[in-house]
C-alpha positions as CSV (number, residue, x, y, z in Angstrom):
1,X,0.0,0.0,0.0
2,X,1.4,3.5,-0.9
3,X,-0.1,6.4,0.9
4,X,-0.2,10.2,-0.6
5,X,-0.3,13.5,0.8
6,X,-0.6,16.5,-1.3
7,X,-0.1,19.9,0.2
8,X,0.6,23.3,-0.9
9,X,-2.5,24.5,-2.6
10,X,-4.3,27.9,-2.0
11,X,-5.7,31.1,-3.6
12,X,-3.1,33.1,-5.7
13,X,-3.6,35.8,-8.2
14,X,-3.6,35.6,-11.9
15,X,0.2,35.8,-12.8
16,X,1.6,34.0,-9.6
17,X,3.1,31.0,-8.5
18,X,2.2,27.8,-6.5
19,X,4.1,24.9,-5.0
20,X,2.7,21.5,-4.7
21,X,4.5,19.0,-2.7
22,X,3.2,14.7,-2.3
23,X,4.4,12.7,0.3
24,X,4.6,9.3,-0.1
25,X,4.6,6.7,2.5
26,X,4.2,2.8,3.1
27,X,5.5,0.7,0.1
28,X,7.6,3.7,-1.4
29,X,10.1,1.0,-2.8
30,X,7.1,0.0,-5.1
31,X,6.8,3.2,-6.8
32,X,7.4,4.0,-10.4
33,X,5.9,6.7,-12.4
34,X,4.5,9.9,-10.3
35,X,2.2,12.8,-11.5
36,X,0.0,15.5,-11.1
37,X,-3.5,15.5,-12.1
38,X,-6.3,18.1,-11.8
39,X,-10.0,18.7,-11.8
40,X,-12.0,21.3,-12.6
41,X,-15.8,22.4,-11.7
42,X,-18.0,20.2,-14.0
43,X,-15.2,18.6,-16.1
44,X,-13.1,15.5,-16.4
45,X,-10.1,14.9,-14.5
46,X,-6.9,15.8,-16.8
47,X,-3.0,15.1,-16.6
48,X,-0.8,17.8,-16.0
49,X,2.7,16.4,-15.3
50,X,4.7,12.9,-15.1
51,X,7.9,12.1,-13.5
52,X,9.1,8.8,-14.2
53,X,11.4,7.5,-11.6
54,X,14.8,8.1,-13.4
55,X,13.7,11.9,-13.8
56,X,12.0,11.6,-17.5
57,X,9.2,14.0,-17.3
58,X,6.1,15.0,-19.5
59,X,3.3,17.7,-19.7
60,X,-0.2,18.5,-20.8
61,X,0.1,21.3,-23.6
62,X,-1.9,23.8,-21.1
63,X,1.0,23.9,-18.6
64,X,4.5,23.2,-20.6
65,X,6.6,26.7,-20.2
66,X,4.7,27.5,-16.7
67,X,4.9,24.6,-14.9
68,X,7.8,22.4,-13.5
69,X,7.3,18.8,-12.1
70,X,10.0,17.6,-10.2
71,X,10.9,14.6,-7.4
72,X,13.1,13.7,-4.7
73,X,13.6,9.8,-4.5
74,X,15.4,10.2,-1.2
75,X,12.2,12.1,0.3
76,X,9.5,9.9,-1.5
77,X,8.1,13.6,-2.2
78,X,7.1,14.5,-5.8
79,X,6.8,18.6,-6.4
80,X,4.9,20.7,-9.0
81,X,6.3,24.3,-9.1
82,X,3.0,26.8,-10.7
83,X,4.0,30.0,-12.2
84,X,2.2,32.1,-14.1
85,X,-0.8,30.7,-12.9
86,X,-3.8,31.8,-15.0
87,X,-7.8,31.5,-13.6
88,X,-8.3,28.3,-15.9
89,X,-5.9,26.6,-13.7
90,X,-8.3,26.9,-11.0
91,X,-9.0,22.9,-9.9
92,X,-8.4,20.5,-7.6
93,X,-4.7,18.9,-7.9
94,X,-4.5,14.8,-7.6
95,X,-1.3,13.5,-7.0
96,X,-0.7,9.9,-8.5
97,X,1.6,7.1,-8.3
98,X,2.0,4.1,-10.0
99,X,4.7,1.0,-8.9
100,X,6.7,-0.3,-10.4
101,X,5.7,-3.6,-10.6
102,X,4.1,-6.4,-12.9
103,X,0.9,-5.4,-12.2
104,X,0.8,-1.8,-11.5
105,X,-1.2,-0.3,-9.3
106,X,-2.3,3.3,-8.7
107,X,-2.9,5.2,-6.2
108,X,-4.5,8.7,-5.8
109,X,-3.9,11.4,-3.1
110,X,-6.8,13.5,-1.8
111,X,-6.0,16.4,-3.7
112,X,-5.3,20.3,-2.8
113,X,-7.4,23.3,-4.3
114,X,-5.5,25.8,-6.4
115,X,-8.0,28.5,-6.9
116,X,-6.6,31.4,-9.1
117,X,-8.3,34.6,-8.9
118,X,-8.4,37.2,-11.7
């Protein structure tokens, strides 16, 4: 069992910056690919970042230039640095972790509100 604790989130102007941080504890060893999802008001739950566990990242088009996922092995913490944060960033941030194992499992943290005022 991996366990996932995002913090971090709050209400920032347009044009400002946000840092999410995810611990992870319990079967850390197990874990593979991590990431950062959100969810907006009335709509679908959408990627925003990967981190694969050697550092190989990826990023929905709506965030590449602003945002910055990065992860420390050592602290079993994954991070998402926000800047330039515009109102249609406004959701609820997921973080996510996968292991690294035959059959992969997922697991969800229970997510952080960035609310981004104009």
């Amino acid at each position: 069992q991996v366990q996932l604790v995002e913090s971090g989130g709050g209400l920032v102007q347009a044009g400002g910056s946000l840092r999410l941080s995810c611990a992870a504890s319990g079967s850390t060893f197990s874990i593979g690919d991590m990431g950062w999802y959100r969810q907006a008001p009335g709509k679908q739950r959408e990627l925003v970042a990967t981190i694969s566990s050697g550092g190989s990242t990826r990023y929905a088009d709506s965030v590449k230039g602003r945002y910055t996922i990065s992860r420390d092995n050592a602290k079993n913490t994954v991070y998402l640095q926000m800047n330039s944060l515009k109102p249609e960033d406004t959701a609820v941030y997921y973080c996510n972790a996968y292991t690294a194992t035959i059959v992969r499992l997922q697991y969800w943290g229970q997510g952080t509100q960035v609310t981004v005022s104009s």
